[in-house]
N, C-alpha and C positions, 0 to 999 in steps of 0.2 A: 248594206252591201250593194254595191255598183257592176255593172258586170260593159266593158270598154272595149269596145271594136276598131282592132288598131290595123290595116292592112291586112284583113282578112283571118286577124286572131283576134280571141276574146282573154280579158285580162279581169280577174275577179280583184275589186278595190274592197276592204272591208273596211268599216268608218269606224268612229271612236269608241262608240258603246262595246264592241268586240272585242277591240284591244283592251279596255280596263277592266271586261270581264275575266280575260288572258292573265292582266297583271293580278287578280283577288286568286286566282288559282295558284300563279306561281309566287303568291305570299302564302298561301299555303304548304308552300314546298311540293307541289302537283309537279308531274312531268310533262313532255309537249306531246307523249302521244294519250295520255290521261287527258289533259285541256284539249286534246285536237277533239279528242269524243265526244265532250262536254260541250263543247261548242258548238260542232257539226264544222268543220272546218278541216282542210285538208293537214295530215300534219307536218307535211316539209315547211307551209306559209310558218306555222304556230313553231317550231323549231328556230328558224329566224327571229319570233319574235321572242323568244326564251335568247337567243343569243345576244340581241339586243337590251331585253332587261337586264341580262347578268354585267354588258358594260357598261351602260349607261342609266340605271335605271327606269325606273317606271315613268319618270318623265320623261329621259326621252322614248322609251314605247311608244306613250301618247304624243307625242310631238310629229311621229313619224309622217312625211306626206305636206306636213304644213310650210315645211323652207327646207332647199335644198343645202347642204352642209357640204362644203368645201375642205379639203386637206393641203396643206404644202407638199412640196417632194419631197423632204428629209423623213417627214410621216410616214409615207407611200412607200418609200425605198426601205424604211427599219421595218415595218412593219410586214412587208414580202416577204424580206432578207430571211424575216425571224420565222416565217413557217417555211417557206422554200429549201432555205437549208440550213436551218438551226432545228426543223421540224417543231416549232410551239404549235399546237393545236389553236384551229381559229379561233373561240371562243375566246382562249386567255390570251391573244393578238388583240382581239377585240377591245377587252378591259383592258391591257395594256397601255395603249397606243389611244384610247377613245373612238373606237370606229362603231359606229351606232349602225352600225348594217352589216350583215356578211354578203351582201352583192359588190359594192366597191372591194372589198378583200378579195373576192376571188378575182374579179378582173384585173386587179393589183398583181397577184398571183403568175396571174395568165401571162401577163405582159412582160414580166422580170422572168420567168422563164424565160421568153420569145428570143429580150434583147437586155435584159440585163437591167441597171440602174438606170440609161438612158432611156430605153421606152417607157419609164415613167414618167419625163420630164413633160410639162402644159406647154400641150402645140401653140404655135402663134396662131393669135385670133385674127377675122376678119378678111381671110382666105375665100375665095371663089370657089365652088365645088366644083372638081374635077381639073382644078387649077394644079394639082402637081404633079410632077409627071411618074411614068411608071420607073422603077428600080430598070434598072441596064444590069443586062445577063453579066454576070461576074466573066471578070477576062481571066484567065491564063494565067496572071501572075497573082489575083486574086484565091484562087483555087488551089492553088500551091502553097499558099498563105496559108489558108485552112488547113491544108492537108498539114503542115509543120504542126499548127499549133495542136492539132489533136495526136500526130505521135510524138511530141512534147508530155502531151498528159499523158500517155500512156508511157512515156518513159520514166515520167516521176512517180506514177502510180505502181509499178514495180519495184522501182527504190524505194518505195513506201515498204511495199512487203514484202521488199526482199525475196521475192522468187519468181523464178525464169516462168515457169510454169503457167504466171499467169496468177496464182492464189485462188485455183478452181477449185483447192479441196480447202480453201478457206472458211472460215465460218463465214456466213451473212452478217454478222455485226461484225466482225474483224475488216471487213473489205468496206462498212458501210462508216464506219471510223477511220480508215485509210482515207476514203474519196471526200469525207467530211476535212480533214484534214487539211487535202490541197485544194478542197471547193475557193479560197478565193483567190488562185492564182489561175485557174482553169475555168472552162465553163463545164458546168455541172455534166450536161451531156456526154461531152467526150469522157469525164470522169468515168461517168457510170458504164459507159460500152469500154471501157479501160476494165473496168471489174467486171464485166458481163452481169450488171444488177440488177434490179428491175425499178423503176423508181419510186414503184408502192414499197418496195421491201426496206430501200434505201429509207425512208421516212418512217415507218413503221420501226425499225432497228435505233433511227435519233431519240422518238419519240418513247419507246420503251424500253431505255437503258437493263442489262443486267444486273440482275440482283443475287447475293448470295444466295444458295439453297437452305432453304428452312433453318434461320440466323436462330430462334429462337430451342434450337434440338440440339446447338452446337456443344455447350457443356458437358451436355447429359452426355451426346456420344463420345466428347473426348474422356469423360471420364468412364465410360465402359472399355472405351479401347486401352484406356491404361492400366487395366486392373490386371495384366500380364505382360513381364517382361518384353515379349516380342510383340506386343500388340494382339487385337482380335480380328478377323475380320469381317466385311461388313453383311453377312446373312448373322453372327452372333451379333452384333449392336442391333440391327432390323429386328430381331426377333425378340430380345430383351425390350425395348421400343415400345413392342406391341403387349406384350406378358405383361410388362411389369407394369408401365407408363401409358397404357392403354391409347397408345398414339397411332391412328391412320397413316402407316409408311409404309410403300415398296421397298425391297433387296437393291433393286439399282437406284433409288432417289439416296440412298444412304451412301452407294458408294459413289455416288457424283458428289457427295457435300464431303465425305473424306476427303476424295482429290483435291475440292478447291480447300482445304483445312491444308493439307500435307500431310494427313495421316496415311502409312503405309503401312498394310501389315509382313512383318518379315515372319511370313510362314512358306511354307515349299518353293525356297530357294536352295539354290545347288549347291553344296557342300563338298565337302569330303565323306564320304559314308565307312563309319566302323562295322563291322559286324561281330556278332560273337555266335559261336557255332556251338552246340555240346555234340553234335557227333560225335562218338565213338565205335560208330560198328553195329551190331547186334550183341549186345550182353545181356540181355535180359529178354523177357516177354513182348511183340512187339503185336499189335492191331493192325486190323483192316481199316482204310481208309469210310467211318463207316456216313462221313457228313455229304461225302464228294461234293464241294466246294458249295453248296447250299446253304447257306448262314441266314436265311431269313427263317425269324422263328415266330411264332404264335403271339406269344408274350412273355416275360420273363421263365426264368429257370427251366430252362426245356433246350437249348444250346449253349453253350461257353463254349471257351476258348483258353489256354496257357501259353507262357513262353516265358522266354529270360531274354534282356534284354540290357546291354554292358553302357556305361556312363565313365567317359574318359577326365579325371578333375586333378588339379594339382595334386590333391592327397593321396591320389592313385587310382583305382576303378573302382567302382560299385554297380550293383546288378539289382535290378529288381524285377519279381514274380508275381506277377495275377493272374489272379484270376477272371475273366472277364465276360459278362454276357449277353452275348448276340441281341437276346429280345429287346432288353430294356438299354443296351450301350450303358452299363453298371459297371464301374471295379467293386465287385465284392467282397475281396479278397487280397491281402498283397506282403510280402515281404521284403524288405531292404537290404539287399546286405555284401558287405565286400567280400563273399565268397560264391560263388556259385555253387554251394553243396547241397548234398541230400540236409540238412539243418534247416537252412530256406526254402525245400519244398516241405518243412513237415510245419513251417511256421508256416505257410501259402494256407495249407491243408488243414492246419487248425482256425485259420480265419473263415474258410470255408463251411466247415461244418457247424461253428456257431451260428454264418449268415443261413445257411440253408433252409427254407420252411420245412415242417415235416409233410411228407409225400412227398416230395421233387425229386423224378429222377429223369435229371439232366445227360447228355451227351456232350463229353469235352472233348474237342478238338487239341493236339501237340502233335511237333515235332517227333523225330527219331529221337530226341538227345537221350545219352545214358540216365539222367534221372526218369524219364519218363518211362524206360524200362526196367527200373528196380523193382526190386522185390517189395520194396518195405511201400512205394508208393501207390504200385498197382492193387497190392494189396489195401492199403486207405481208401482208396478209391472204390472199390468193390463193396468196401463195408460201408460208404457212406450212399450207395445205390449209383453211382456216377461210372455211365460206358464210357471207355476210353475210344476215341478215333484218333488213326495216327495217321501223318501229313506222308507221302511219298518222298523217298529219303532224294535232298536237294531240291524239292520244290517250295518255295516260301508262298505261293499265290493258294497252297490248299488249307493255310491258316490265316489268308491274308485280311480276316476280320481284324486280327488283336496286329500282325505286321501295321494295320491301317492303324488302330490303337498308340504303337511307339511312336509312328510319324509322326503323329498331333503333337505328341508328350515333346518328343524332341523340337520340334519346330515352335510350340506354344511356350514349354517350361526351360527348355537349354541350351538352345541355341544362340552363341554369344554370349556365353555365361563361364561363371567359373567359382569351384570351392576349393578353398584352403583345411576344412574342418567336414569329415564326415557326416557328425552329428549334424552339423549346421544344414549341411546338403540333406539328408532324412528327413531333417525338420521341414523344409521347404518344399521337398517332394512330397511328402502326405500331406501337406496343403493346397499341394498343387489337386493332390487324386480328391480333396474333398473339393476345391472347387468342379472338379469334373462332375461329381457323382449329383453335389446342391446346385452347383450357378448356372453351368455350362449350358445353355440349351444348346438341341440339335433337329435341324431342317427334318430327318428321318423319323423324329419323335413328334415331329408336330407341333414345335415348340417348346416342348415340356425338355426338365432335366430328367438326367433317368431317375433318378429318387422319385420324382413327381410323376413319369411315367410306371415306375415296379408297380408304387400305392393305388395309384387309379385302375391298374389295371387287377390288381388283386382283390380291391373292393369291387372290382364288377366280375369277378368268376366267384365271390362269396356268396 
């Protein structure tokens, strides 16, 4: 090691024993701030000299210092061009093109910004120093010369992207792909103050092109989104993801890889809304409101909910009744059927009482409707230990657990849908409530389906 006093700076020379110590490290596949350690050497020099093994190899490392190496322009001009605004990282410029140093690359660099292809053209030699003269201040018609040629580029850099605005709520790769574009009719400069970019980001955006989001999830989620007519959306693929397929994913990393897929879930979109009402008045026995709109329950069997709820199909209408419950988001219970009569609340009520464990006594939330003040119901209800609370007559938000309940049903199972066959429509709607009850997870449950949340939580009050 030499240590060189050039006009009042010191320049550290390291001789050949160091460099081929350099090159046995990086045939080890050592890195340059690993070898800068190892050596005692600073590790910007060792960086350099890993750049130089990787283009030219370990001979020329060794070589370095002994003859100075000469390029043509055509070199110097590809070799700028391709970092400057092709963005290739030096290194693989280096291997490319043969440049056994990255100090000639950056001055290469410097220069082809400066002025282009021509500041890298070999000055004529054998010039007197101080022999040419200084540049003459730009006239008047110069300067208006300029002045065109950069709202030029900014004229084309709008027809690029097509908007007045500028493309200020552009992406940074979207503007950095415009100005890449018309970089060789312009100079890059005016480009970039055309997109107001910066020209680390401009380089940075060439050099790390976008990539799909997590290519390798894409199946799995489209085939979780298919597994319902109208699609799922993207916290049920996130959460299936993580339960099933034990995969590290965010709720929004899922739904940016939908977007760029085209998956859309067509759930609470605007429709036309049916309703179906059983009001009839006061005919029977009616309750105190006794939930007032509290639906958060402990854990299973301790809140439900009822209602009837009408399905418009070529074959005519069909209604269906559940049961349903607040703690575990469970249908416990349900009846199908194209009538709205007291026959389907006594089939609802015998699904009931089979699911029920013994002790549970639940509080269900309904409506005014005439079945819910019968006689024959209120009484099953009493026998099976189940308070009745009843909604405020014309308010849907004091039962709006199970109201939330149809939304899903309608928007997940039949929306844009259609049966010619009752049975047919039965069959697919109790497929649908077992997917609910087995598949379905939900963000409120913690992930779990309610099946897997009732069990877990019954095994832990056992």
């Amino acid at each position: 090691m030499k240590v060189l006093e050039m006009g009042g700076f010191s320049m550290t020379v390291y001789d050949r024993s160091v460099r081929e110590a350099a090159c046995g490290l990086f045939d080890r596949g050592a890195g340059y701030k690993s070898a800068a350690r190892r050596l005692g050497v600073p590790p910007k020099a060792v960086r350099k000299w890993q750049q130089t093994y990787r283009a030219v190899g370990r001979d020329g490392l060794l070589a370095m210092g002994k003859t100075k190496r000469s390029y043509d322009h055509e070199t110097k001009v590809a070799a700028a061009r391709a970092v400057v605004d092709g963005g290739m990282a030096r290194a693989e410029a280096m291997a490319r093109f043969g440049v056994v140093s990255s100090s000639p690359l950056d001055a290469w660099c410097r220069l082809y910004r400066e002025g282009g292809a021509e500041a890298l053209r070999p000055k004529p030699k054998g010039r007197p120093r101080g022999s040419v003269a200084k540049a003459a201040p730009a006239t008047r018609e110069q300067e208006l010369e300029r002045e065109v040629r950069r709202l030029e580029a900014q004229v084309a850099y709008l027809k690029k992207i097509d908007s007045p605005e500028g493309g200020a709520r552009l992406a940074a790769r979207d503007r950095a792909a415009a100005v890449a574009a018309l970089s060789g009719r312009f100079t890059l400069a005016d480009l970039l103050a055309a997109a107001s970019l910066p020209g680390s980001t401009y380089y940075y955006a060439l050099s790390h092109p976008k990539g799909p989001t997590r290519p390798e999830l894409r199946p799995r989620a489209a085939e979780i989104f298919g597994r319902l007519p109208n699609g799922v959306g993207h916290r049920q693929i996130a959460m299936e993801l993580r339960a099933v397929d034990g995969e590290r994913i965010a709720d929004k990393t899922v739904l940016k890889m939908m977007r760029e897929m085209g998956l859309r879930c067509g759930i609470r979109r605007e429709t036309d809304c049916h309703r179906y009402s059983s009001y009839r008045g006061v005919v029977g026995e009616t309750f105190e409101n006794v939930l007032g709109r509290d639906f958060a329950a402990d854990g299973p069997w301790r809140k439900m909910g009822t209602d009837v709820t009408e399905f418009r199909c070529s074959f005519g209408k069909a209604y269906l009744a559940p049961a349903y419950d607040f703690g575990s988001r469970e249908i416990v219970a349900w009846s199908i059927s194209k009538r709205p009569d007291m026959e389907q609340q006594r089939e609802m009520l015998d699904g009931l009482a089979k699911a029920m464990p013994e002790g549970a006594e639940p509080v269900m939330q309904m409506d005014m409707g005439w079945q819910y003040q019968h006689r024959a119901f209120t009484g099953r209800l009493r026998g099976l230990g189940v308070a009745q609370s009843m909604s405020r007559k014309g308010n849907c938000l004091d039962n709006a657990c199970t109201e939330g309940l149809f939304g899903h049903m309608k928007d997940e199972f039949f929306r844009g849908r259609d049966w010619d066959d009752f049975e047919e429509f039965k069959r697919d709607l109790e497929a649908y409530i077992h997917h609910w009850n087995h598949v379905r997870r939900q963000v409120r449950l913690k992930g779990l389906t309610p099946v897997e949340f009732r069990e877990r939580a019954l095994r832990g009050a056992a």
